[in-house]
Residue, then its C-alpha position, 0 to 999 in steps of 0.5 A: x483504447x477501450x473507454x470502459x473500466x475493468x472492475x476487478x473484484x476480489x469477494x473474499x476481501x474485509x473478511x467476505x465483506x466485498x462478496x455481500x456488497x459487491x454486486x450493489x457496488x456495481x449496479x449503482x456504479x452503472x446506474x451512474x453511468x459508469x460503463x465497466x466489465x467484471x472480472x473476479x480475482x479468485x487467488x493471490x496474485x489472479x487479480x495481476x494476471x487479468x489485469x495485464x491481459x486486460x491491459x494488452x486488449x485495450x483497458x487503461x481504466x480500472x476499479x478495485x473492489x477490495x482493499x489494498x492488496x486488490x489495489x496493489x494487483x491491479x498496480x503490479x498488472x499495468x506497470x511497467x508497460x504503462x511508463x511507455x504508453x501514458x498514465x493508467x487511472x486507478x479508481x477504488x470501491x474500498x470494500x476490504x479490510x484496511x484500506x488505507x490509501x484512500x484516507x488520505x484523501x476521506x474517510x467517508x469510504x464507499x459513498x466518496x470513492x463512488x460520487x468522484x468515480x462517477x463524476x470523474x474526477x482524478x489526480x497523479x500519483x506517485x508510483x514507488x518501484x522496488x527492485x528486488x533481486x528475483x525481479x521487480x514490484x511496484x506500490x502506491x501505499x508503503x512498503x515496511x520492514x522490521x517491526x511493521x512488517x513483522x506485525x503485518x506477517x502476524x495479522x495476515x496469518x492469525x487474525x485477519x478476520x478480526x477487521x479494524x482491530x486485527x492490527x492492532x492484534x498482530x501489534x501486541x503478539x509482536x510486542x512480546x518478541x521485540x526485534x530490533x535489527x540493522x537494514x542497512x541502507x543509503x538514501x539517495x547519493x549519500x556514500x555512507x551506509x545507514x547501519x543503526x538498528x531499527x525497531x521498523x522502516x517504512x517507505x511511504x507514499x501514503x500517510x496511512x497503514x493498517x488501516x487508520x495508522x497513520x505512519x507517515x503524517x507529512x506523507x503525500x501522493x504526488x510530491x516526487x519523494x519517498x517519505x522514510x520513518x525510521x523508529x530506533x531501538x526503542x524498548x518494549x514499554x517505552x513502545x507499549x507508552x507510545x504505541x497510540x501515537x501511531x494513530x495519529x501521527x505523533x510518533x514522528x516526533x518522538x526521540x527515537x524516531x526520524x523523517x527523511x525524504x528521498x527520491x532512490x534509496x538502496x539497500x545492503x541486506x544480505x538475505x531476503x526478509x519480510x516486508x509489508x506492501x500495500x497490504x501484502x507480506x512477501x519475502x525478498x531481497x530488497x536492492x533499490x527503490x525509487x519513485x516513478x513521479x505522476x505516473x499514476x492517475x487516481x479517482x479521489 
């Protein structure tokens, strides 16, 4: 097994952000001693296919230079081989737009992910796996359907370039058609079927979305569940009233809102529909999640 790490870059993450300041990333990073070799994710989906090669040459250590999605490319790019050969360790250079993620652990960014990088330092992380019916996906943040997700669809296409603030964008664009749907689900070996309408799932690993929403509080990396937020019908101002509440957690409490946890949920949709994962918006048929416990080791 090599003991360098493979930094993958992707420059066109936070809106161009990682192409000005990538190249002092990795020089400070080798001054470290870090010993790394550069590869550069130039499409949607590249960064997953120099990942994989790098892992069937010997790589089990990788960076991401980018955000969330860079992350979630490297993540689909070593699973599920890595489940028969021991656990890959993830570090990051939070260079894109959200990078939601590594919050739960700072919120000092680029200087904290570099000093544990260089020092070392790392932990286990849950990995949650989605099974869908065209194949299968793999994620360390959230996945979201309904509201979120549609927000997350609404961001991507209109407003990326906006940073911190694009979220929230997408959020208002949403708040004018407010679609309240049945995902139709069971948690776990329950035999009955969850059919209520909802404004949003999420299935959470992390506590943090878009940023510096933090959708799921009591959500935590290594602790073997999926953590559920489910908000119910809520109408239009009743959301508008408490959309802050997203920032900080205390949405969770509110009536129309519930907290599950969960180690497998399956899915009853008869047709595929948008979700948001890790900072990708991706169409499928959603049919079972599970959690992979510990199977993931990550520099914070």
């Amino acid at each position: 097994m090599k003991e360098k790490h493979l930094a993958v870059v992707n420059r066109a993450a936070g809106g161009g952000r990682c192409g000005k300041l990538a190249d002092v990333a990795i020089a400070k990073l080798r001054a470290g001693g870090v010993e790394l070799e550069v590869v550069e994710s130039k499409e949607p989906g590249h960064g997953t296919e120099l990942v994989r090669a790098a892992y069937a040459e010997g790589f089990r250590r990788f960076i991401a230079f980018g955000g969330d999605g860079t992350s979630y490319e490297i993540v689909n790019g070593v699973f599920p081989e890595s489940l028969q050969h021991g656990a890959v360790t993830l570090a990051f250079q939070p260079l894109g737009t959200g990078n939601s993620f590594l919050r739960d652990f700072t919120q000092a960014g680029l200087d904290y992910a570099t000093r544990t990088l260089v020092e070392g330092r790392h932990r286990k992380c849950d990995v949650l796996h989605m099974q869908h019916r065209d194949g299968d996906l793999y994620f360390i943040n959230l996945l979201s359907m309904g509201f979120a997700a549609d927000v997350a669809v609404m961001t991507n296409r209109r407003y990326k370039s906006f940073g911190p603030l694009a979220y929230l964008f997408g959020v208002l664009t949403c708040l004018i058609k407010l679609d309240r749907r049945v995902l139709s689900l069971r948690l776990d070996d329950d035999p009955h079927q969850d059919t209520r309408r909802s404004l949003f799932l999420t299935f959470n690993n992390s506590k943090f979305t878009g940023g510096n929403m933090m959708i799921a509080p009591n959500a935590q990396t290594d602790n073997g569940f999926i953590e559920m937020v489910r908000w119910g019908p809520i109408g239009r101002w009743e959301l508008i009233r408490n959309l802050h509440r997203l920032y900080d957690g205390s949405h969770v409490s509110h009536p129309q809102a519930s907290v599950y946890r969960a180690k497998k949920v399956t899915f009853d949709l008869d047709q595929p529909i948008d979700v948001m994962v890790d900072g990708e918006v991706l169409t499928i048929q959603c049919e079972k999640l599970k959690v992979l416990p510990g199977a993931l080791k990550v520099v914070v």
